[in-house]
C-alpha positions as CSV (number, residue, x, y, z in Angstrom):
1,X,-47.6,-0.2,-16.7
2,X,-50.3,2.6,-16.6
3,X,-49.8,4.4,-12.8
4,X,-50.8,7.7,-11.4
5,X,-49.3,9.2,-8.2
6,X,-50.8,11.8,-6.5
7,X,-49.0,14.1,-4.5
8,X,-49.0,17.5,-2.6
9,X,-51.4,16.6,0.1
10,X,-51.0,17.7,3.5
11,X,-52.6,19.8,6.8
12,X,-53.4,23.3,6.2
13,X,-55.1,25.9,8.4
14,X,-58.6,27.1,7.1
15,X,-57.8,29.9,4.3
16,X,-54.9,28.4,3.2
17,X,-53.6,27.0,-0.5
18,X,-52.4,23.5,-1.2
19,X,-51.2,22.1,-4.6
20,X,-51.9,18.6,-5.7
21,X,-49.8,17.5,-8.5
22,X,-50.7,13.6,-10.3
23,X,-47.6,12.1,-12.2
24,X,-48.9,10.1,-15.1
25,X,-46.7,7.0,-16.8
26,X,-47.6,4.3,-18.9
27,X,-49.9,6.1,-21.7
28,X,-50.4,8.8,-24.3
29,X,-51.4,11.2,-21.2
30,X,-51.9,14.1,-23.6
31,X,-54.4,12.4,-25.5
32,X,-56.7,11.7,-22.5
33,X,-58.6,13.6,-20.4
34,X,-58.2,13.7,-16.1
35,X,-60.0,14.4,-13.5
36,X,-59.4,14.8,-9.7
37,X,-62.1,13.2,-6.9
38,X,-62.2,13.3,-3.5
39,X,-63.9,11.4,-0.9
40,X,-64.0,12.7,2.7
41,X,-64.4,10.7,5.7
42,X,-68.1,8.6,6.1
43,X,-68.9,10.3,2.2
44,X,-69.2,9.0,-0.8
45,X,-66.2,9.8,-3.8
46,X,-67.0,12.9,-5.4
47,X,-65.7,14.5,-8.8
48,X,-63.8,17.9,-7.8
49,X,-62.7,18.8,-11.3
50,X,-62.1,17.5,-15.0
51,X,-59.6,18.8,-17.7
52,X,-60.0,18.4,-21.5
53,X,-57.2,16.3,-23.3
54,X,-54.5,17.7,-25.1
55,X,-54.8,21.7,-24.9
56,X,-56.5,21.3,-21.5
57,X,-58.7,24.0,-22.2
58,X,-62.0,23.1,-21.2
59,X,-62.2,22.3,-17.6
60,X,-65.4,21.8,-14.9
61,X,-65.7,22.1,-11.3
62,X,-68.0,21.0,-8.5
63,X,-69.8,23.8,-7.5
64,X,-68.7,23.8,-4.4
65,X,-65.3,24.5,-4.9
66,X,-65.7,27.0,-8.2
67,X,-64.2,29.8,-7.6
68,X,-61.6,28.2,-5.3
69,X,-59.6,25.7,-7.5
70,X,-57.5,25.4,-10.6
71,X,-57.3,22.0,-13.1
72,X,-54.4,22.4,-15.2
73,X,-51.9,20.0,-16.9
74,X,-48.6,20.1,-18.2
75,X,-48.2,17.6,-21.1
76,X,-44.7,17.9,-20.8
77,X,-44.4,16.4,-17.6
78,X,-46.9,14.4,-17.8
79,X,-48.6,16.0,-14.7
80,X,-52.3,16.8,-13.7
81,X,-52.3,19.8,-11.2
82,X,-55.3,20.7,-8.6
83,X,-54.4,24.4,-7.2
84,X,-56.8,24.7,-3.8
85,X,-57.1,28.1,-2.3
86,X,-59.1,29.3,0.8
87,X,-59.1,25.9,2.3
88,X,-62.3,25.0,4.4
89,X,-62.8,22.3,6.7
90,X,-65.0,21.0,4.5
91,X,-62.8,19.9,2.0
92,X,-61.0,17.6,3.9
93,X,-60.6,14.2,2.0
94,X,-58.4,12.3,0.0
95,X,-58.1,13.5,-3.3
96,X,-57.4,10.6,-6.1
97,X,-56.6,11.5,-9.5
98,X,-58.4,9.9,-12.5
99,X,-58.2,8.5,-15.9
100,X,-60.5,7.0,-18.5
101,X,-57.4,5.2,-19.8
102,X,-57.3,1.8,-18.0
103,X,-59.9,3.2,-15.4
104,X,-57.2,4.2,-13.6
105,X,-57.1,5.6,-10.1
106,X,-54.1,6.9,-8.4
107,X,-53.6,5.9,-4.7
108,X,-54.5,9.5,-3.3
109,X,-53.2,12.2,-1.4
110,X,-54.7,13.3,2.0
111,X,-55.6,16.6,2.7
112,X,-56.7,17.7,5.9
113,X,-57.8,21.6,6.8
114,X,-57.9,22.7,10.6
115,X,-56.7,25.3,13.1
């Protein structure tokens, strides 16, 4: 059974770091590539970030959160990671993790940044 479960999520204040971590089971996760998406509330999903298979050494952003987040993977563990620093409001969602394998969406993580 191919599954992804996000977790990490949480309220911050504006500023702050989060880390989302994704927990992959169920397929050759090294082999595939992953991406994180968010979707905030009233917006449409949007792609945050995407990590290369294997190595995970190619990896995009949104530009509106370059600079501010990490993609990085541990094939080991079979876990996707999403380091968030200097929070904004803005950025408040729930953040699904992603793979082409299966289409497979995790059930997501909220994330909510206020004072």
């Amino acid at each position: 059974q191919v599954q992804l479960v996000e977790s990490g999520g949480g309220l911050v204040q504006p500023g702050g770091s989060l880390r989302l971590s994704c927990a992959a089971s169920g397929f050759p996760f090294s082999a595939y590539s992953m991406r994180w998406y968010r979707q905030g509330p009233g917006k449409e999903r949007m792609l945050v970030a995407t990590i290369n298979n294997f190595r995970g050494d190619y990896t995009t952003y949104a530009d509106s959160v370059k600079g501010r987040f990490t993609i990085s993977r541990d094939n080991a563990k079979n876990t996707v990671y999403l380091q968030m620093t200097n929070l904004k409001p803005e950025d408040t969602a729930v953040y699904l993790c992603y793979c082409p394998y299966g289409d497979t969406w995790g059930q997501g993580t909220q994330v909510t940044v206020s004072s």
